[in-house]
C-alpha positions in Angstrom: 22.3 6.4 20.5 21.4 8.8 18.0 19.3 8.2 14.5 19.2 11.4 12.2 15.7 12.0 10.4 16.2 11.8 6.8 14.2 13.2 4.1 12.5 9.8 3.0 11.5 9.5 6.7 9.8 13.2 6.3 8.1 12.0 3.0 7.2 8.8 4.7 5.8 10.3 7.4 3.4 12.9 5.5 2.6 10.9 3.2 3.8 12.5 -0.3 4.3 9.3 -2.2 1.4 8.2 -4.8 0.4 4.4 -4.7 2.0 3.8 -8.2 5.4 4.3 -7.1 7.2 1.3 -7.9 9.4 1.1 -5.0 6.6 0.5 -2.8 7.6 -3.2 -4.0 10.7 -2.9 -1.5 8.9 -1.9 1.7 6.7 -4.2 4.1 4.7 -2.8 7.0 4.6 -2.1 9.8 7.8 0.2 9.2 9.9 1.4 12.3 11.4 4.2 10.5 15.1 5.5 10.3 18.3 4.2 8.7 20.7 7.1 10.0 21.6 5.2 12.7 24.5 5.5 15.3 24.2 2.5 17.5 25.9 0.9 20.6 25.4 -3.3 20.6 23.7 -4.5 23.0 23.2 -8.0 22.0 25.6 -10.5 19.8 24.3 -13.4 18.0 26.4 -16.9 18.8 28.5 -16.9 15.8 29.6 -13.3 15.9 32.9 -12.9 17.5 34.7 -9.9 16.3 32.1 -7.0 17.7 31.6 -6.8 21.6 28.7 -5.9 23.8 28.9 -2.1 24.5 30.7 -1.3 21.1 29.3 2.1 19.1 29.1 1.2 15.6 27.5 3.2 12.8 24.6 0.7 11.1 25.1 0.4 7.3 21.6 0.1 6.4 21.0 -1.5 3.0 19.1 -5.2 3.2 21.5 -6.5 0.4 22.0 -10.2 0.0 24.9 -11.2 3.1 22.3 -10.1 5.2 19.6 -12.0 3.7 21.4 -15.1 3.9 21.5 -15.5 0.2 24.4 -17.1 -1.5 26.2 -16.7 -3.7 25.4 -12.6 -3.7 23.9 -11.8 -6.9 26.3 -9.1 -9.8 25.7 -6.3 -7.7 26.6 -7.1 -4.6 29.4 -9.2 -5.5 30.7 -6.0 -6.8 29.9 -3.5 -3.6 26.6 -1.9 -5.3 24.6 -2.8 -2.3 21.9 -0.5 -3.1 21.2 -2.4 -6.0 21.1 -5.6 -4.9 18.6 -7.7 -6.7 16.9 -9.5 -3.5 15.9 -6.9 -1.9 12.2 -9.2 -1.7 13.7 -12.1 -1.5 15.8 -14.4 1.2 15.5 -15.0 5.2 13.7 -10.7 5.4 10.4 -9.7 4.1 10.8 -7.2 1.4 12.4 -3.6 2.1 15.5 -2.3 0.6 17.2 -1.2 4.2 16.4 -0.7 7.7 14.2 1.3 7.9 11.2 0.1 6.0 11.3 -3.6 6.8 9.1 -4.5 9.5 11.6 -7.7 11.0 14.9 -5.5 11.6 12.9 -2.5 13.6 14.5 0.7 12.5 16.3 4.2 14.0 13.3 5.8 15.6 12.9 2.3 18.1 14.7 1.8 21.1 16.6 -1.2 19.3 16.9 -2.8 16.3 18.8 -5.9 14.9 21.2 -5.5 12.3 23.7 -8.1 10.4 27.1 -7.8 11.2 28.8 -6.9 8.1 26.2 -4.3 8.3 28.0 -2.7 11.5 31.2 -0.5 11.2 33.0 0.4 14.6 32.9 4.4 15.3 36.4 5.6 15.9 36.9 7.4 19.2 37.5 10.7 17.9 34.8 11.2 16.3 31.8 12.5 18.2 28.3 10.8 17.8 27.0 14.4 16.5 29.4 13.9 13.4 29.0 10.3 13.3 25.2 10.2 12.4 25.8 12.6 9.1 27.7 9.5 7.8 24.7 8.6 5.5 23.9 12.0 3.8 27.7 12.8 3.7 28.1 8.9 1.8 25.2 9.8 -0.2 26.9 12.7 -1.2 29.9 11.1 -1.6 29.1 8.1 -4.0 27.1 11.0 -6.4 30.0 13.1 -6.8 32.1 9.5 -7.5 29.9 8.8 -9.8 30.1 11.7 -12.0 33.4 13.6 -11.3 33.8 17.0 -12.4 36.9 17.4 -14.7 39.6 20.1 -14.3 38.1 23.3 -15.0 34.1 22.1 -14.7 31.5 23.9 -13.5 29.2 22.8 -11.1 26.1 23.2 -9.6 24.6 22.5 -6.6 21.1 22.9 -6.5 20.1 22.4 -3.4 21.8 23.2 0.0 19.9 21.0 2.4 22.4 18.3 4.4 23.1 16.6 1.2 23.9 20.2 -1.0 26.3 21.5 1.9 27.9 17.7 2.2 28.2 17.3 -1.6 29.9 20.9 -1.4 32.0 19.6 1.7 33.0 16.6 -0.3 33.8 18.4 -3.5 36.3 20.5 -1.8 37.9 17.2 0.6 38.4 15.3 -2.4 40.2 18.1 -3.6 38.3 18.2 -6.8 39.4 21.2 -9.6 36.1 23.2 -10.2 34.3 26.1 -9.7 31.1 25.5 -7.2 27.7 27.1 -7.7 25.1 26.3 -5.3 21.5 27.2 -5.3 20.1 27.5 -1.5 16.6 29.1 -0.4 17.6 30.4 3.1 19.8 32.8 4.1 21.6 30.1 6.5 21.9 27.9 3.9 23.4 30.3 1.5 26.3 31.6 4.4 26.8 27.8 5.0 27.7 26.7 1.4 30.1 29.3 1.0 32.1 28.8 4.6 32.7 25.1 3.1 33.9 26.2 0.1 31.5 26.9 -2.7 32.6 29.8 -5.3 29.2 31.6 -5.8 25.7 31.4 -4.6 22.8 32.2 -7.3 19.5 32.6 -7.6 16.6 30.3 -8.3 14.6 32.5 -10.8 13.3 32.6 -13.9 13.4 36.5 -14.4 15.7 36.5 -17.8 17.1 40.0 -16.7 18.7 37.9 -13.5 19.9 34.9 -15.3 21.6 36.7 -18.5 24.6 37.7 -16.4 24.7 34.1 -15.0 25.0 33.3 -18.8 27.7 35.8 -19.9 30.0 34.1 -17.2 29.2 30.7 -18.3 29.8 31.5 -21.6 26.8 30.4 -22.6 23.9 31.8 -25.1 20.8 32.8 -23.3 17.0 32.2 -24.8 14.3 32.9 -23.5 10.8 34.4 -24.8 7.1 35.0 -23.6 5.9 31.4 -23.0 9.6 29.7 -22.6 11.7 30.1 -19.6 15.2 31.0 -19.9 17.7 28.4 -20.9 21.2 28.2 -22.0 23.4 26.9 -24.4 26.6 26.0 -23.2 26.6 26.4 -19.1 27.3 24.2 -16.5 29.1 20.7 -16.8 27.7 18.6 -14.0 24.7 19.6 -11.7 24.5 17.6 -8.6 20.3 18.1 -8.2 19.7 17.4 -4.4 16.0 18.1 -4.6 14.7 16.3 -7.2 11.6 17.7 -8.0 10.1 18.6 -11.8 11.5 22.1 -11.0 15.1 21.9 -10.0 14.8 19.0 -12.8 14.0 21.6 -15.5 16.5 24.2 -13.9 19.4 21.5 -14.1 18.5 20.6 -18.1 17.9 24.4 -18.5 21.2 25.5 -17.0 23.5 22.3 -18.0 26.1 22.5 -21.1 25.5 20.6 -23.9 26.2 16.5 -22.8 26.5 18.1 -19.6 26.1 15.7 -16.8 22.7 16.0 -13.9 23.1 13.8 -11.1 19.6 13.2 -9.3 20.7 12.7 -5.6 17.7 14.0 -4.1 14.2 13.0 -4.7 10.5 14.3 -4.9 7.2 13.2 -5.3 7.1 13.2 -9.6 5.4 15.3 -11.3 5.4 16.4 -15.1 8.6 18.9 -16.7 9.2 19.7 -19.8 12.1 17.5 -20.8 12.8 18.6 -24.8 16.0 19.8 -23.5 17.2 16.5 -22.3 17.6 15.3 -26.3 18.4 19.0 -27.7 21.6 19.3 -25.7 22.4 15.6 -24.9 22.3 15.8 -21.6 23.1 12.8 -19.5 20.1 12.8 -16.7 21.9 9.9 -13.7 20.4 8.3 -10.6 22.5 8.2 -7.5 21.1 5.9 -4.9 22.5 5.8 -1.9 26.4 4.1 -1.8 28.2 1.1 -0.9 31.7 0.2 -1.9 33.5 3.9 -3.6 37.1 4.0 -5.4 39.1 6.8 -4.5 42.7 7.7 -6.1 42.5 4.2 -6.9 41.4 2.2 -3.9 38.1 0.5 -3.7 36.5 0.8 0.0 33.6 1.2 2.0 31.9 4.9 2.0 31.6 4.7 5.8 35.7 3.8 5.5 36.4 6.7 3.5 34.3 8.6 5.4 35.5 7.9 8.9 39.3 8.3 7.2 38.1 11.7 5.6 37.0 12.8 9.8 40.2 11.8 10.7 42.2 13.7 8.8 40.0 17.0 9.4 39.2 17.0 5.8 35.9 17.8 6.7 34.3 20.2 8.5 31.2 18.2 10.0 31.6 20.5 13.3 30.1 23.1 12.0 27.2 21.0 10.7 24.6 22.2 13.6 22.4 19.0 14.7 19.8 19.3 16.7 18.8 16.4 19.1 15.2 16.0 20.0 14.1 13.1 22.8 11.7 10.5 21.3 8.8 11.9 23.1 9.5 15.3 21.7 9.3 14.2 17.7 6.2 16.3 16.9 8.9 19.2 17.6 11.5 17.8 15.4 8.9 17.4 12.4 7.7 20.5 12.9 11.0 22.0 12.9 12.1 20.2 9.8 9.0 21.3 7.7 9.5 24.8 8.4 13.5 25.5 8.4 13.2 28.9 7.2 11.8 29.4 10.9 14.0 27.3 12.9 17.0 27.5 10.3 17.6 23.6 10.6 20.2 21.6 9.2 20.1 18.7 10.8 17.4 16.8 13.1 18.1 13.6 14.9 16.6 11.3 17.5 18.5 10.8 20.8 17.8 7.8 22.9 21.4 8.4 25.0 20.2 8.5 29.0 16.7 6.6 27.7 14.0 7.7 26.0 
């Protein structure tokens, strides 16, 4: 029905990543590209007998052992940590960590694909297909802000205000969580976004010490800076949820973050060199968040798409006003185009819609 273009699928698709990236272990070609995937069955295998022909489900996309056929599930998957399933080479698929990039299962941007059923989670009826395809940023964004919780009174930053920012802001606020949000956004649109779901402040992305001493003074932090070294703080923000991921907003996080202050990579660029001396002068906790599986919340351990679809429900979100643009099949040069220059065409979110055909 409707498959939203991620940013993987962007890099994929231009070609940004180098030949010695490791994770080119967990792909096989030829890929059938996207995992955002909002999906209506149209085909049971024999032994399934709780899904039914015609059903809209949203398609949990990680290859993890259950649907690999191996058994017994290795640690992480025994424990809900799909994403870091040790077999994602291994078992009845060829390599490639989730639909997506694994050239037996097909993938979002084809007309079907074949998924396992524990991989499938029925769409409740109030929730629109529009809102239902976000599921997989808004998961990512929820699992990275489980994973490193601001405290009462934190500061955070969000650097960043693509889908993932705004739904890491959207989720801060819906989990009710006690801290001032700071967000760093490049476009205007962004920027007015961010603060209708609930961030405090924006700021700006600049290394101008003039503009970044006030910053400081409200952190409570000490500002340095001199002719060669960019300014940096001591003392400043607790957590930083980076949603870009590049050597810049890298060096911005450690720059701006408190001492054992907390960055959270969610987002993720093509690597290149930053200077890192900070990291061990403050001792700063640099994380990973990959993707998300099974997420406690208040206590109770469930699926993200649960959570999610329970967070909908309750209007606790505000995934309405997340604009998504639907583009036909035939008409992706349009939604590439679109997504490399958002500034232009001030997009938020792009998806693929085969509803009526292709």
């Amino acid at each position: 029905r409707l498959t939203g273009i991620c940013g993987s699928d962007l890099t994929a698709i231009t070609l940004k990543g180098g030949l010695d990236n490791p994770i080119s272990q967990f792909i096989s070609f030829p890929m059938y590209l996207g995992h955002e995937i909002v999906g209506e069955i149209d085909h049971l295998g024999q032994d399934v007998k709780d899904f039914r022909k015609g059903e809209r489900v949203a398609v949990y996309p990680i290859l993890s052992c259950e649907p690999r056929g191996i058994s017994p599930p290795c640690s992480f998957c025994q424990r809900g940590d799909f994403a870091l399933c040790t077999n994602l080479a291994s078992g009845n698929l060829p390599p490639g960590q989730c639909i997506g990039v694994n050239n037996r299962t097909g993938g979002g941007f084809s007309e079907y694909l074949v998924a396992h059923r524990s991989q499938l989670f029925p769409i409740p009826d109030s929730i629109p297909d529009e809102q239902a395809v976000l599921l997989d940023p808004l998961c990512v964004a929820l699992h990275a802000v489980l994973l490193e919780e601001p405290e009462p009174g934190h500061r955070v930053l969000v650097l960043g205000a693509g889908i993932i920012g705004l739904c890491v802001v959207q989720i801060l606020r819906a989990l009710d969580m006690d801290c001032r949000i700071y967000v760093v956004a490049r476009h205007d649109f962004q920027k007015e976004m961010a603060l209708s779901f609930g961030a405090d402040r924006i700021i700006e992305d600049t290394d101008d010490p003039k503009v970044t001493a006030p910053l400081a003074e409200e952190l409570h932090a000490q500002q340095y800076a001199s002719r060669f070294v960019k300014p940096f703080f001591m003392g400043g923000f607790d957590i930083t949820y980076d949603c870009v991921g590049s050597a810049k907003t890298i060096q911005k996080s450690t720059y701006w973050a408190n001492q054992r202050g907390r960055v959270v990579l969610v987002g993720a660029s093509p690597p290149e060199r930053f200077e890192w001396s900070l990291l061990f002068w403050k001792e700063i906790d640099l994380v990973g968040s990959l993707s998300y599986g099974m997420e406690e919340v208040r206590g109770e351990r469930r699926h993200a798409f649960e959570i999610a679809f329970e967070l909908m429900e309750q209007k606790r979100l505000r995934l309405e006003e997340i604009p998504v643009q639907t583009y036909r099949l035939a008409d992706y040069r349009s939604a590439l185009r679109d997504l490399l220059h958002k500034g232009n065409s001030q997009l938020v979110k792009a998806a693929i819609d085969f509803r009526g055909g292709t």
